[in-house]
gemmi code that builds the backbone of each chain (N, CA, C; Angstrom):
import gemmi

chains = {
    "A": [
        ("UNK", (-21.888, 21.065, -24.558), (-21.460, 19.697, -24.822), (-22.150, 18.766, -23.838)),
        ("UNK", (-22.613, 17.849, -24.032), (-23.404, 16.694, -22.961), (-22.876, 15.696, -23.543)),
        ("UNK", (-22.734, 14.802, -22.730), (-21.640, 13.643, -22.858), (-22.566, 12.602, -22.186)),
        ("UNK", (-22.797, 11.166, -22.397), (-23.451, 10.355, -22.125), (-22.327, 9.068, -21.228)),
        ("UNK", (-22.591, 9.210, -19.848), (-21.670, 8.433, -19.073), (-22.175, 7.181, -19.239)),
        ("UNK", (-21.392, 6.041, -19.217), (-21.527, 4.513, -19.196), (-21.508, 4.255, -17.596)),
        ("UNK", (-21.545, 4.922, -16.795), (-20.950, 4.678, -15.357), (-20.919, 5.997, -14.562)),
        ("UNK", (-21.506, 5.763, -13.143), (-21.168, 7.043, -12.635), (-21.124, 6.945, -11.256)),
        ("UNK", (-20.040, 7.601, -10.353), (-19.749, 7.365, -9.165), (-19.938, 8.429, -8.481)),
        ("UNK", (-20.284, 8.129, -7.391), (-20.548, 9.569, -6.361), (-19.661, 9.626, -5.149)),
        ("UNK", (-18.901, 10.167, -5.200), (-17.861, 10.721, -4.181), (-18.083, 11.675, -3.600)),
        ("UNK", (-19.742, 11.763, -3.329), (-19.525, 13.364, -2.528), (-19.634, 12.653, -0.909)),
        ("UNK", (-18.677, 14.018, -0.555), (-18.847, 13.935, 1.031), (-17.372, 13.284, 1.602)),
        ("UNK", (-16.613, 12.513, -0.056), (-15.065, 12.123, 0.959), (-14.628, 12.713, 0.598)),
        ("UNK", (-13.612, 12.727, 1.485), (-11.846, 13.522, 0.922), (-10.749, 12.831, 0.676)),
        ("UNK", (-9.909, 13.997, 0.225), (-8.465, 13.137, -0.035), (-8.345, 12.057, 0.666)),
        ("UNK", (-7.761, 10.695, -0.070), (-7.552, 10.798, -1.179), (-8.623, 9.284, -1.986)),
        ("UNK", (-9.717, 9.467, -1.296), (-10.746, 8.218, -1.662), (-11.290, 8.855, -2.924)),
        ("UNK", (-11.264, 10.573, -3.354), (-12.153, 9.780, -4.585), (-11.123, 9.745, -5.939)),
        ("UNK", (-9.772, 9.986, -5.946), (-9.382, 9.615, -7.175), (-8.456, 8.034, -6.703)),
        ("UNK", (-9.079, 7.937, -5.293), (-8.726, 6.144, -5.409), (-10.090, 5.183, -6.340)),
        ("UNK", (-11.023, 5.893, -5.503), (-12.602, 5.570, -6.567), (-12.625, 5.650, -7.944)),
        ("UNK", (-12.074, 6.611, -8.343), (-12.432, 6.993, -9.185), (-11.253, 6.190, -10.626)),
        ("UNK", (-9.964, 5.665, -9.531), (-9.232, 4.638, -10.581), (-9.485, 3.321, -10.874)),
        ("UNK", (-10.065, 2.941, -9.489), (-11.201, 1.703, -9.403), (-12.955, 1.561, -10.549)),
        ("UNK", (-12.879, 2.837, -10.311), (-14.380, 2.616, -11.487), (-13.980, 2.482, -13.220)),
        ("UNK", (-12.683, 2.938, -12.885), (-12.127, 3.139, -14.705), (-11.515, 1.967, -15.121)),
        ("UNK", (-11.021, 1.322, -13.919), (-10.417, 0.127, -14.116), (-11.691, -1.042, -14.451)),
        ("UNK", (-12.475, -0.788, -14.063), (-14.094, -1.728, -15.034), (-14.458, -1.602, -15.924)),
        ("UNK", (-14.316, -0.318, -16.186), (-14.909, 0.534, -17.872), (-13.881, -0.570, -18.953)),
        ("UNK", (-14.618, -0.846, -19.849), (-13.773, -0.927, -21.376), (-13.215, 0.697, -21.868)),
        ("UNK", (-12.611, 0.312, -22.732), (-11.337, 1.785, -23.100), (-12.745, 2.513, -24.204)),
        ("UNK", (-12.902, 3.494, -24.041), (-13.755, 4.580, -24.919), (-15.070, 4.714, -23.819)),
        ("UNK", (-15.432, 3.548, -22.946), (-16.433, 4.159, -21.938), (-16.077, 5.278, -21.229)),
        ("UNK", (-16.844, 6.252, -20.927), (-17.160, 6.991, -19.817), (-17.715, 6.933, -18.469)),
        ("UNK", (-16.613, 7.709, -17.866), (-17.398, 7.802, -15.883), (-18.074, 9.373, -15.528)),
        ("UNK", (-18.919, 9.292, -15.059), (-19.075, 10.276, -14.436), (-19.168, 10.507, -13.294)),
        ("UNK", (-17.899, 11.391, -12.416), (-17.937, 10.850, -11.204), (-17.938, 12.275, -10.551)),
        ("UNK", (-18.987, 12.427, -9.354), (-19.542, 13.575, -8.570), (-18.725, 13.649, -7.508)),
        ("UNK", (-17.981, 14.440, -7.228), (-17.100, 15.181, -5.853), (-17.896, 16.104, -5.199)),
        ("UNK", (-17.886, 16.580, -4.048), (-17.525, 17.479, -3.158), (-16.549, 18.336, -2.764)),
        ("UNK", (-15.369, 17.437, -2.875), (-14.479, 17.861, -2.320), (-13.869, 18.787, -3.043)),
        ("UNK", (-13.798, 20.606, -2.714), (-12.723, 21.537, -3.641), (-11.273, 20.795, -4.331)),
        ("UNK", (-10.813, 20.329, -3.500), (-9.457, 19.581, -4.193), (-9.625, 18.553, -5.746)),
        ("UNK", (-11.053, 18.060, -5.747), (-10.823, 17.486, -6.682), (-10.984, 18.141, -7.906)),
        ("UNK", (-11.148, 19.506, -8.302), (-10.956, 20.032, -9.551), (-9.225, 19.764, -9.834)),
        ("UNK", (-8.494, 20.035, -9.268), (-7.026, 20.083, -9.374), (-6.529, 18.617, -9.744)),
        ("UNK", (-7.278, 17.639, -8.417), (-7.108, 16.468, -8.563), (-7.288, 15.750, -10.003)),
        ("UNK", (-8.426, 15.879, -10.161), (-9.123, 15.169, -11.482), (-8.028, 15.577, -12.181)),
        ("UNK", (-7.759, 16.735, -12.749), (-7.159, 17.145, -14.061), (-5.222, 16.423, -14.120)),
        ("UNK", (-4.888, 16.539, -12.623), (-3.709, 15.657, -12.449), (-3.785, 13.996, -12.829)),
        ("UNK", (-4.656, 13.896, -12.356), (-4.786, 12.339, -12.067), (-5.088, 11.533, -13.587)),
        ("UNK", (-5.609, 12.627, -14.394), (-6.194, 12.259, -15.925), (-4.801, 12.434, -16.858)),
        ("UNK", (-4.004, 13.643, -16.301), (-2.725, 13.985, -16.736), (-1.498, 12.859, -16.723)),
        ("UNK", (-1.537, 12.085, -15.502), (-0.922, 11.222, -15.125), (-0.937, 10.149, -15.763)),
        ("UNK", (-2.449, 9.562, -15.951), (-2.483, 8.390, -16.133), (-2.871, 8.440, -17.619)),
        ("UNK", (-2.914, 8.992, -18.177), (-3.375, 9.033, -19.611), (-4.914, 9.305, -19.750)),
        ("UNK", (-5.932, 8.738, -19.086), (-7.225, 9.393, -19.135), (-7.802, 10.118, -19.373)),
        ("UNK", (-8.737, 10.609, -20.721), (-9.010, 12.034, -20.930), (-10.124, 12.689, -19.910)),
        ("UNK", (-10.102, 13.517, -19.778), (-10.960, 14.120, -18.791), (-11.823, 15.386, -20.072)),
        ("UNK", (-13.010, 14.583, -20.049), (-13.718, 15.187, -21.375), (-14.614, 16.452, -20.899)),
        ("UNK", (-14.743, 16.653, -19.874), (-15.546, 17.989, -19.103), (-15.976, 17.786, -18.013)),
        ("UNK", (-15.451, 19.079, -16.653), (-15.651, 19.268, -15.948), (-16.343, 20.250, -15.960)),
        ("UNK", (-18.143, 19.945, -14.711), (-18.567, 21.080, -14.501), (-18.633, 21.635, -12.770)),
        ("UNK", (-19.209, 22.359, -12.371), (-19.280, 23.119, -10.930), (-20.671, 23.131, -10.599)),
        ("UNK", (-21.636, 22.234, -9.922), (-22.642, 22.887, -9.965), (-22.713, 23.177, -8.287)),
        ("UNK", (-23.288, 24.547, -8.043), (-22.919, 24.410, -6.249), (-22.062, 23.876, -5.388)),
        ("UNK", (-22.399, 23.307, -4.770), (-20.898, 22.931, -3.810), (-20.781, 21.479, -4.672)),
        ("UNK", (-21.235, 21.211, -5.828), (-20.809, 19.769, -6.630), (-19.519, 19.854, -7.807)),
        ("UNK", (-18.768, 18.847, -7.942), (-17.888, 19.144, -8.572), (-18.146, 17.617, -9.493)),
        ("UNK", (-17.960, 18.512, -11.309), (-18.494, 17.164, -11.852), (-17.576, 16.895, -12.903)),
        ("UNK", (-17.244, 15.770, -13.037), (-16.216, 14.975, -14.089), (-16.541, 13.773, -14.889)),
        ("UNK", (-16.331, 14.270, -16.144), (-16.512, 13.516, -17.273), (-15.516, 12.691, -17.561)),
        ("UNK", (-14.912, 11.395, -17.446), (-13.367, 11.181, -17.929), (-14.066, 9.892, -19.015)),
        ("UNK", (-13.432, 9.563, -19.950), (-13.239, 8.714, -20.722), (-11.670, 7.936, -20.580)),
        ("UNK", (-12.155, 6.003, -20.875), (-11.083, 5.788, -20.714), (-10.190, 5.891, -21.610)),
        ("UNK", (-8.878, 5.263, -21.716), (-8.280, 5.833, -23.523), (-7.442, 4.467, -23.108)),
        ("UNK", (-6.906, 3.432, -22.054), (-6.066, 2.264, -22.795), (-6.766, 1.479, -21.196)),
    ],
    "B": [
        ("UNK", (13.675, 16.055, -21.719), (12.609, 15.830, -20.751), (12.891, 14.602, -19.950)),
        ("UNK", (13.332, 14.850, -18.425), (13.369, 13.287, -17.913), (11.887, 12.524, -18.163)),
        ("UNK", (12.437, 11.226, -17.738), (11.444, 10.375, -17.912), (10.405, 10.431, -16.509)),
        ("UNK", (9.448, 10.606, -16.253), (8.463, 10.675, -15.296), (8.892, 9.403, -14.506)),
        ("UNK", (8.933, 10.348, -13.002), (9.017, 9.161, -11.728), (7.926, 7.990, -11.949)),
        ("UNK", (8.238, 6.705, -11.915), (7.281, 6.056, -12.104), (7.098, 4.998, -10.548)),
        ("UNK", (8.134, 5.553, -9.375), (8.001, 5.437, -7.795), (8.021, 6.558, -6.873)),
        ("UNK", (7.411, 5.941, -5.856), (7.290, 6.631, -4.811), (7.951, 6.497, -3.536)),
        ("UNK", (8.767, 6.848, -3.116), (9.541, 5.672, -2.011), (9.538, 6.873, -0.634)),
        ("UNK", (8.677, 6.179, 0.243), (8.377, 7.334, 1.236), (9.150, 6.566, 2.821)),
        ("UNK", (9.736, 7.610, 3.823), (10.471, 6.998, 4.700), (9.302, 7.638, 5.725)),
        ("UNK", (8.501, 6.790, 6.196), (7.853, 7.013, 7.624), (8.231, 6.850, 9.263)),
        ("UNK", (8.778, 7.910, 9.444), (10.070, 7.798, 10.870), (8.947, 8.311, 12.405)),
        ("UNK", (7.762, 8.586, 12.413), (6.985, 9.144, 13.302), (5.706, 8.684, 13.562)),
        ("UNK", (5.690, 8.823, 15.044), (4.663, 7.896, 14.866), (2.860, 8.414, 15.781)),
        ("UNK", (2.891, 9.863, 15.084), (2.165, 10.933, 15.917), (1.310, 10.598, 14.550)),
        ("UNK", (-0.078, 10.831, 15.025), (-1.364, 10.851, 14.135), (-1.586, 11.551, 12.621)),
        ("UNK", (-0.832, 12.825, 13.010), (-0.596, 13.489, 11.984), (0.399, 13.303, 11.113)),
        ("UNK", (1.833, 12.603, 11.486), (2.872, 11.850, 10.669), (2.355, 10.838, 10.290)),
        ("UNK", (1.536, 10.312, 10.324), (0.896, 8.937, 9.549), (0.192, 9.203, 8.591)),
        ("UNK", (-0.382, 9.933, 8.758), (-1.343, 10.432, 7.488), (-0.914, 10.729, 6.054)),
        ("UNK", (0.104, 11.516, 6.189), (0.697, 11.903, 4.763), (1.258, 10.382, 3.939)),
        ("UNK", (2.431, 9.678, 4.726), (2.754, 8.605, 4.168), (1.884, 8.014, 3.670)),
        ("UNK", (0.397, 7.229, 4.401), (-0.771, 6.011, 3.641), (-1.311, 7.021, 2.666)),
        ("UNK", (-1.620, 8.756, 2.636), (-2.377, 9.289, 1.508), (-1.646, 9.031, 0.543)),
        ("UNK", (-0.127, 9.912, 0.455), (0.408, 9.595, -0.647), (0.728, 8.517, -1.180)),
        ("UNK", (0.808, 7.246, -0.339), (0.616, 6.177, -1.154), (-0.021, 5.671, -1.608)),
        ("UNK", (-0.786, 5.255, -1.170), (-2.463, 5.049, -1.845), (-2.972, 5.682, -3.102)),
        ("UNK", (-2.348, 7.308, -2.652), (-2.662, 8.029, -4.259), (-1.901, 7.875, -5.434)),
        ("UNK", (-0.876, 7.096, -4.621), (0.368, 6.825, -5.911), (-0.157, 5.156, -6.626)),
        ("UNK", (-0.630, 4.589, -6.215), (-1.224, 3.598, -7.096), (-2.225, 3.975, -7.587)),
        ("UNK", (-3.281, 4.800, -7.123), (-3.994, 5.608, -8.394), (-3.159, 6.183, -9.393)),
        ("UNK", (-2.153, 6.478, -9.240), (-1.560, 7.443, -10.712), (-0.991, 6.761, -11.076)),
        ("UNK", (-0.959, 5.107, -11.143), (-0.487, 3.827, -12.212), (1.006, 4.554, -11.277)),
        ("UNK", (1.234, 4.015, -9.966), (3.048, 4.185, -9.557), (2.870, 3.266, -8.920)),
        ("UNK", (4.467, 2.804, -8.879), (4.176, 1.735, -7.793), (4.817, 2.679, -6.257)),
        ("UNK", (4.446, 1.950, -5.389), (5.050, 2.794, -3.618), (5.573, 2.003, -2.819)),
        ("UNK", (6.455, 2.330, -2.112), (7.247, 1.777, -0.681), (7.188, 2.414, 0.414)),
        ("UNK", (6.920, 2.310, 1.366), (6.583, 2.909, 2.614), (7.912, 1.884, 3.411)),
        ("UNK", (8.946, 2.917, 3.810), (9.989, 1.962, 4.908), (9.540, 2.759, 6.533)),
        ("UNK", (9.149, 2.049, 7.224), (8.091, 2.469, 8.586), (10.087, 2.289, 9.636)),
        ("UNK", (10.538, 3.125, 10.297), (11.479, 3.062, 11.129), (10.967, 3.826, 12.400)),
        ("UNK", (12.052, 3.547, 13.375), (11.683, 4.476, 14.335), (9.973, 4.340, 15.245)),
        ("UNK", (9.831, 5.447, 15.227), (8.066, 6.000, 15.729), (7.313, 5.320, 14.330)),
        ("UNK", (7.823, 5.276, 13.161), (6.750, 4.931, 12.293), (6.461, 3.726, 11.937)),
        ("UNK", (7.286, 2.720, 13.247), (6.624, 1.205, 13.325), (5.280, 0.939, 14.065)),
        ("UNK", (5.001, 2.352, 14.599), (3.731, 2.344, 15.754), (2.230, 2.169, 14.670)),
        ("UNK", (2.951, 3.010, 13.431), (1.616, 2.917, 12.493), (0.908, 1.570, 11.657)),
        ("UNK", (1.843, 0.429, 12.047), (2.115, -0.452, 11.301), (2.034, -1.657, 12.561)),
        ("UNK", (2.063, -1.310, 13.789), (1.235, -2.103, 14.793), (-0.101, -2.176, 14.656)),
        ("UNK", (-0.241, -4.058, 15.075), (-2.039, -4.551, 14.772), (-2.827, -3.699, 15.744)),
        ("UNK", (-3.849, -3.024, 14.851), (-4.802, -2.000, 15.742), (-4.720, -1.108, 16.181)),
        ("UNK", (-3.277, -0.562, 15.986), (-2.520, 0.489, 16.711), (-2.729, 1.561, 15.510)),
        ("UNK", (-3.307, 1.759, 14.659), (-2.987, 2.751, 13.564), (-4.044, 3.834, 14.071)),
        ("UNK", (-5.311, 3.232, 14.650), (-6.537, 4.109, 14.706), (-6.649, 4.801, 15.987)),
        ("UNK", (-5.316, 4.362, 17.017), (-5.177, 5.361, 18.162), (-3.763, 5.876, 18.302)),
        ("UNK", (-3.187, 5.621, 17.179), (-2.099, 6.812, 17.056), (-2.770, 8.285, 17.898)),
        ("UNK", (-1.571, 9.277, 18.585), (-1.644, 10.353, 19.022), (-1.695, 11.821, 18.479)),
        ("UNK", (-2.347, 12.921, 18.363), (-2.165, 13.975, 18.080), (-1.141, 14.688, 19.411)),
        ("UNK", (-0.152, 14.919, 19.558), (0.712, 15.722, 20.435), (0.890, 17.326, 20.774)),
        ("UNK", (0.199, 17.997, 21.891), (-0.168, 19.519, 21.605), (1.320, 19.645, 22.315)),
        ("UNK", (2.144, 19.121, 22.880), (3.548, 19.887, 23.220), (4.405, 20.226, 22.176)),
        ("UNK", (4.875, 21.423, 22.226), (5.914, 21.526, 21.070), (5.487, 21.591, 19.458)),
        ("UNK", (3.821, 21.815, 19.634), (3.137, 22.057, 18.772), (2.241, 23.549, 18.589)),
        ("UNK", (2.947, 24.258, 17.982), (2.165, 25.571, 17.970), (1.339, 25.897, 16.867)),
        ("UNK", (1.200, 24.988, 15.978), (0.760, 24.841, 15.438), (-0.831, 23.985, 15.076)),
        ("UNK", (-0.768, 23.704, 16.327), (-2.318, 23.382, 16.427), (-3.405, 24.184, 16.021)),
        ("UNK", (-4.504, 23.778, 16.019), (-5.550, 25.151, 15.246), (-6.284, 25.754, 16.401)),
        ("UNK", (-6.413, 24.896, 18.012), (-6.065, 25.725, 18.672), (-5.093, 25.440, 19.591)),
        ("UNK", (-4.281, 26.870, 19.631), (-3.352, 27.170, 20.225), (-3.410, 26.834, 22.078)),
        ("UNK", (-2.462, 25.432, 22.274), (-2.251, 24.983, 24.005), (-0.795, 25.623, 24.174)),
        ("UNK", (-0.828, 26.149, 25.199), (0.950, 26.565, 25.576), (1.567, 24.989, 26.085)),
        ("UNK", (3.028, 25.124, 25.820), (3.302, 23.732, 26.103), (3.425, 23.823, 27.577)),
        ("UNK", (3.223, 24.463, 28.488), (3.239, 23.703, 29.921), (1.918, 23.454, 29.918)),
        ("UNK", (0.949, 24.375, 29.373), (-0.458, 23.252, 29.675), (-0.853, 21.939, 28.912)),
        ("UNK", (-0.345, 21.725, 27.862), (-0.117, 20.923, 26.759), (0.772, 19.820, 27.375)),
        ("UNK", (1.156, 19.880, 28.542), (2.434, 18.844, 28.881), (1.244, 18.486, 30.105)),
        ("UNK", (0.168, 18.860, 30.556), (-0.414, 18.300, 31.314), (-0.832, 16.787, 31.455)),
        ("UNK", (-1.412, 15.966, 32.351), (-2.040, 14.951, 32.218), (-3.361, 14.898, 31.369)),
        ("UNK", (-3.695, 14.343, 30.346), (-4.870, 14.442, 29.598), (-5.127, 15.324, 28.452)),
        ("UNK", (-3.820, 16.111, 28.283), (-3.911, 17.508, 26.828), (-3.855, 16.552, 25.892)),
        ("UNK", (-2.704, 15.462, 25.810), (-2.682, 14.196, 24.325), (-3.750, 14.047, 24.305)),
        ("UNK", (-4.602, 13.404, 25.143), (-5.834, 12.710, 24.823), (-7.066, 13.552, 23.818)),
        ("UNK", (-6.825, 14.995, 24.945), (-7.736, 15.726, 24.470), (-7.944, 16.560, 23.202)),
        ("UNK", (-6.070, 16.583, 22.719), (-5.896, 17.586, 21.311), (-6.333, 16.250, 20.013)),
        ("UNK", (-5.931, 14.732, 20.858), (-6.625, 13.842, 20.249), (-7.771, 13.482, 19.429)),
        ("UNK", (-8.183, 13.793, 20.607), (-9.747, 13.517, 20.393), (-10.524, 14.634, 19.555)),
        ("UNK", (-9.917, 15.980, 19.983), (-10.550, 17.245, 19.144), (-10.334, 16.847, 17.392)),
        ("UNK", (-9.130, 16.369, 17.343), (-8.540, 16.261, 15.794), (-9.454, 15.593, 14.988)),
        ("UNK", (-9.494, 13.860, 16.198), (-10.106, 12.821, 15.373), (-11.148, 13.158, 15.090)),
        ("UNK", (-12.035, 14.516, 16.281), (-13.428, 14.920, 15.548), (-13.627, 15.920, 14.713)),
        ("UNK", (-12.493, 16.387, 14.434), (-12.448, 17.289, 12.989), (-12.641, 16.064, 11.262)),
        ("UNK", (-11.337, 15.599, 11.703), (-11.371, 14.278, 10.527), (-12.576, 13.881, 10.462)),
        ("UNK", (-13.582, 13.507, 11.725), (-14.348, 12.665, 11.352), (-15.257, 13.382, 10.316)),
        ("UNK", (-15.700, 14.367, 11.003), (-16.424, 15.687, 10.629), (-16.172, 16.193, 8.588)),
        ("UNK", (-14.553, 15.847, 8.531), (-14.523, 16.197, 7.514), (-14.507, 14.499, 6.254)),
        ("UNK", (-14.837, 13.762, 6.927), (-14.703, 12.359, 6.768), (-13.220, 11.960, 6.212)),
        ("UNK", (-12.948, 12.084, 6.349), (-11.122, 11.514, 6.174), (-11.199, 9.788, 6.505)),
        ("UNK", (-10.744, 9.130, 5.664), (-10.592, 7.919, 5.978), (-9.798, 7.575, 7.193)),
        ("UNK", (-10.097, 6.479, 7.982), (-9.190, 6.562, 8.860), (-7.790, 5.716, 8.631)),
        ("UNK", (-6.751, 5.966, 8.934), (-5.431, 5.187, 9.081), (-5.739, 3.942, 8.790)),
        ("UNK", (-6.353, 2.809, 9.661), (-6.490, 1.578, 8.798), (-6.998, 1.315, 8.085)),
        ("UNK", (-8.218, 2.331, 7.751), (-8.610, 1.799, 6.133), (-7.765, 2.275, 4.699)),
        ("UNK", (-6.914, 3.345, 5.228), (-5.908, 3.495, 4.195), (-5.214, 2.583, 4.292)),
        ("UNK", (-4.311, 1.706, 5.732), (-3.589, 0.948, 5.497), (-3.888, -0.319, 4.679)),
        ("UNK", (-5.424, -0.685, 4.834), (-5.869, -1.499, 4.046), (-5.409, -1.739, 2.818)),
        ("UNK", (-6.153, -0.688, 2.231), (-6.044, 0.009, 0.977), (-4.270, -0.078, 0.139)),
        ("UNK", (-3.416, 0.144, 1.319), (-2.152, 0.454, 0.781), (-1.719, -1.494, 0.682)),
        ("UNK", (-2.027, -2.034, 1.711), (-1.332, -3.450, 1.628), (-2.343, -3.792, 0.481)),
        ("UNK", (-4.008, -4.262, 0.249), (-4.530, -4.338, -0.907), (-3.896, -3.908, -2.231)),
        ("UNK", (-3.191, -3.067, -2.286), (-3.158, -2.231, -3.743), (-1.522, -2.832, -3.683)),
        ("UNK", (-1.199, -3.078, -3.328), (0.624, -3.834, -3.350), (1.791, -2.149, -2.974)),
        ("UNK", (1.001, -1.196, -2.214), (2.394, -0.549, -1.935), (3.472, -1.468, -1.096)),
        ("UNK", (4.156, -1.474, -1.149), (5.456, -2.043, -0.942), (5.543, -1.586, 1.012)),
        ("UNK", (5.025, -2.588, 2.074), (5.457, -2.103, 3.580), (6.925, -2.753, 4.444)),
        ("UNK", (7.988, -1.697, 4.066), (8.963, -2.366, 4.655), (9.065, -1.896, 6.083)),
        ("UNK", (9.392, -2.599, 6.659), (9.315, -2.662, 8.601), (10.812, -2.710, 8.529)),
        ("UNK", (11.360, -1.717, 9.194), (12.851, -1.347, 9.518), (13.305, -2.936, 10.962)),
        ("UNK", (14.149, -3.787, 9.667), (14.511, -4.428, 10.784), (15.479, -4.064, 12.150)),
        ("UNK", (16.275, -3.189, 11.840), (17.314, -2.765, 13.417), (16.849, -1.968, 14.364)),
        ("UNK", (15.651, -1.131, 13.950), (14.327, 0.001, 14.980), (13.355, -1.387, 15.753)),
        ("UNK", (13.473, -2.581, 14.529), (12.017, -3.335, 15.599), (13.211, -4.436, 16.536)),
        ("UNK", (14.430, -4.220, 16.222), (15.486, -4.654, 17.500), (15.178, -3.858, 18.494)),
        ("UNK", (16.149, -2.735, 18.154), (15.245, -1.773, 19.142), (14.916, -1.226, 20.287)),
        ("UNK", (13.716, -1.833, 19.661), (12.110, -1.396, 20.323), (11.475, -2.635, 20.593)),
        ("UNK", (12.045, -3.607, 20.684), (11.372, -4.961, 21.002), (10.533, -5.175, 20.307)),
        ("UNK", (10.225, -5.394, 18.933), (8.762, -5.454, 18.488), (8.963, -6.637, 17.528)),
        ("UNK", (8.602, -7.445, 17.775), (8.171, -8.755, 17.040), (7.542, -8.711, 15.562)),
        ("UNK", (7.553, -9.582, 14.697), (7.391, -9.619, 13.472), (5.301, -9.799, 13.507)),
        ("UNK", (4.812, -10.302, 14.669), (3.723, -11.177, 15.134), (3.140, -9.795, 15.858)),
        ("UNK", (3.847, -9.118, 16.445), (2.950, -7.737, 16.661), (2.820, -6.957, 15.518)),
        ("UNK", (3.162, -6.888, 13.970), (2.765, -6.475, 13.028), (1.711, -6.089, 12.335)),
        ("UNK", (1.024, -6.070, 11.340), (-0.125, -6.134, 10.298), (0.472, -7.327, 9.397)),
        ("UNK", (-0.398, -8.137, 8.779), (0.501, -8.992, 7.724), (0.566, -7.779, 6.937)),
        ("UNK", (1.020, -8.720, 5.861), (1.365, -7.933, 4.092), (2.361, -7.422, 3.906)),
        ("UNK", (3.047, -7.340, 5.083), (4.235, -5.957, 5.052), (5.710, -7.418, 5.096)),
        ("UNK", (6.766, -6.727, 4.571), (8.184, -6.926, 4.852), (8.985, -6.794, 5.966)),
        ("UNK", (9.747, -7.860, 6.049), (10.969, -6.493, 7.030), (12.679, -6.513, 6.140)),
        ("UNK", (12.739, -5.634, 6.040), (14.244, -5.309, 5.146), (14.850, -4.090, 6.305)),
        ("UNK", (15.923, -3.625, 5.497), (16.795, -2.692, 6.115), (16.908, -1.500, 4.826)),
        ("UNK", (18.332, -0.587, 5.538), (18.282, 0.315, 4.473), (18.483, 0.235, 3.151)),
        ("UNK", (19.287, -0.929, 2.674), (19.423, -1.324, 1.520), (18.437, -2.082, 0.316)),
        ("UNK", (17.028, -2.433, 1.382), (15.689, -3.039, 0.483), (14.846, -1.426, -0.095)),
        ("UNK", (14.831, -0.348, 1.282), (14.552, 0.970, 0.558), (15.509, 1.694, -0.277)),
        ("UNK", (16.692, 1.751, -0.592), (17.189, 2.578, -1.541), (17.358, 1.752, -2.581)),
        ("UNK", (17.140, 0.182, -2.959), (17.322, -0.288, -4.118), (15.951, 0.040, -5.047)),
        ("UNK", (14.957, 0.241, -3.967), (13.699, 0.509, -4.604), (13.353, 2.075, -4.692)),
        ("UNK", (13.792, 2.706, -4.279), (14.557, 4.388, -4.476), (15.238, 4.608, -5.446)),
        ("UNK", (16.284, 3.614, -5.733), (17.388, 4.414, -6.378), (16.577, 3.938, -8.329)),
        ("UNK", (15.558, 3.434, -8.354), (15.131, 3.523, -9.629), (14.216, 4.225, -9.814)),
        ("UNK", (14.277, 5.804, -9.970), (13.139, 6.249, -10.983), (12.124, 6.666, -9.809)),
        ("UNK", (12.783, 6.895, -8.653), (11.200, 7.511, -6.948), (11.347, 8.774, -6.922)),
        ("UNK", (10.472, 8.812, -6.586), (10.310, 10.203, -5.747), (10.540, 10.148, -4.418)),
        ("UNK", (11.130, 10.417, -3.941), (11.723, 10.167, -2.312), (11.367, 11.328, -1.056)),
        ("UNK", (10.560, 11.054, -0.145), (9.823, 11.771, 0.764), (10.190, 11.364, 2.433)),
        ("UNK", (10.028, 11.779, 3.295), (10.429, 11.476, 4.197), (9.385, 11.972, 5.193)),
        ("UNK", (8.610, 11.497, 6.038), (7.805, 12.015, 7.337), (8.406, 11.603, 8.503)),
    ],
}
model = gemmi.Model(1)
for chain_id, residues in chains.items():
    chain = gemmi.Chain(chain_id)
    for i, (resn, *xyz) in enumerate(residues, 1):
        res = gemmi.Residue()
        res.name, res.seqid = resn, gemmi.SeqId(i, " ")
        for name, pos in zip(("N", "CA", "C"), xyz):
            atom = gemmi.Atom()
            atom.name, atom.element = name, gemmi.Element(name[0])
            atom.pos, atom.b_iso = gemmi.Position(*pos), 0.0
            res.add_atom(atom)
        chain.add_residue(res)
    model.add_chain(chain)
structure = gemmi.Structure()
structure.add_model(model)
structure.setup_entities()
């Protein structure tokens, strides 16, 4: 699946809890059906992302792992 | 199915480096997850909420065995162990980049968490409304449990 981001943020290198503060800040610009793609570091944010998308309604359209990178697809939905 | 907490209402009573931390993360992260937050700062946890005072809050090795490394508390009660379990910490954080305390606090007065300043602790403790941070309140126990008693999640450091 390849997904074409409208937007993409790079959070590598912080930690809890700047990048799903970033990462509510970049969605909050998007119009609703754009996509972010936003790059972590941090191990926590696999867990994170999938909460934070859970929470807020946000779909989280694919996460991948590449090396110590952690990568997230979210689309907005309202 | 209850209805999902849609607050966060956290009581910050300490005012050691490491008790500060949890309160501004979880709040901060709670306006990411569309919540609203209250932070009621009493006690030690008006120190975090003093101008400038957030970024030399203390790490404390007495009575801490839990450090990652291990000080016995009579050497830990020495002149200069605060400073030094201090300073080791802040260069772990830095190391692991952790935001620091006032830029979360930023972040938390920016984003509208809710900062109530315990008015009968800043009796007290002598602490003036003018030795503060703006943005913040001062209420008592009854401004945090009205904003508790709807729908929080209730935490305590």
């Amino acid at each position: 699946m390849s997904v074409t981001p409208d937007e993409t943020l790079d959070c590598s290198g912080l930690a809890c809890p700047m990048p799903i503060l970033k990462t509510k800040k970049a969605i909050d610009a998007l119009q609703v059906g754009q996509v972010l793609k936003m790059i972590a570091t941090d191990p926590g944010s696999s867990s994170d992302m999938n909460a934070w998308t859970q929470k807020t309604g946000h779909e989280l359209l694919e996460s991948q792992q590449d090396g110590g990178k952690f990568i997230f697809f979210i689309k907005k939905t309202k | 199915m209850a209805e999902d907490a849609k607050r966060l209402a956290i009581i910050a009573a300490h005012g050691s480096m490491d008790a500060a931390y949890p309160p501004m993360i979880l709040s901060t992260a709670a306006l990411a997850l569309d919540m609203e937050a209250a932070i009621f700062f009493t006690f030690f946890g008006l120190q975090i909420l003093k101008k400038g005072n957030a970024d030399k809050l203390k790490v404390v090795p007495v009575a801490n065995p839990a450090m990652p490394m291990s000080i016995p508390n009579l050497v830990g009660a020495l002149p200069g162990m605060t400073a030094m379990a201090t300073g080791m910490m802040n260069g772990w954080m830095r190391k692991s980049n952790v935001a620091k305390l006032s830029e979360l606090l930023d972040l938390a007065v920016e984003g509208g968490v809710r900062m109530i300043a315990c008015q009968m602790t800043m009796d007290v403790m002598g602490i003036k409304k003018e030795e503060l941070i703006d943005g913040i309140e001062i209420g008592g126990a009854a401004t945090f449990l009205n904003f508790a008693s709807q729908n929080a999640i209730t935490l305590a450091f």
